[in-house]
C-alpha positions, 0 to 999 in steps of 0.5 A: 500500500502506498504512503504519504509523506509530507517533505518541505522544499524550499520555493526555489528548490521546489520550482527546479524538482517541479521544472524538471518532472515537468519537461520528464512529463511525469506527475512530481510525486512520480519524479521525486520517487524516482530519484530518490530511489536512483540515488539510493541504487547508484550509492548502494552499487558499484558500476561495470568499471569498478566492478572490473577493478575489484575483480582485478585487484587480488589482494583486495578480493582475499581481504574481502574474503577474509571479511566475510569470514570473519562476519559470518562468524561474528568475529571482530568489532563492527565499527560506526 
C-alpha cells in the first residue's frame, strides 16, 4: 500500500524538482520517487568499471574474503 509523506522544499528548490518532472512529463510525486530511489541504487552499487577493478585487484578480493569470514562468524568489532 502506498504512503504519504509530507517533505518541505524550499520555493526555489521546489520550482527546479517541479521544472524538471515537468519537461520528464511525469506527475512530481512520480519524479521525486524516482530519484530518490536512483540515488539510493547508484550509492548502494558499484558500476561495470569498478566492478572490473575489484575483480582485478587480488589482494583486495582475499581481504574481502577474509571479511566475510570473519562476519559470518561474528568475529571482530563492527565499527560506526
Amino acid at each position: 500500500m502506498a504512503k504519504v509523506v509530507t517533505v518541505r522544499l524550499s520555493e526555489e528548490d521546489y520550482r527546479k524538482i517541479a521544472a524538471v518532472a515537468k519537461r520528464e512529463r511525469r506527475p512530481l510525486s512520480n519524479f521525486m520517487t524516482l530519484m530518490v530511489i536512483k540515488g539510493i541504487e547508484e550509492g548502494d552499487y558499484v558500476d561495470a568499471v569498478e566492478m572490473d577493478q575489484i575483480l582485478a585487484d587480488k589482494s583486495l578480493r582475499a581481504k574481502l574474503r577474509a571479511g566475510h569470514y570473519d562476519a559470518k562468524r561474528r568475529k571482530g568489532k563492527l565499527v560506526g
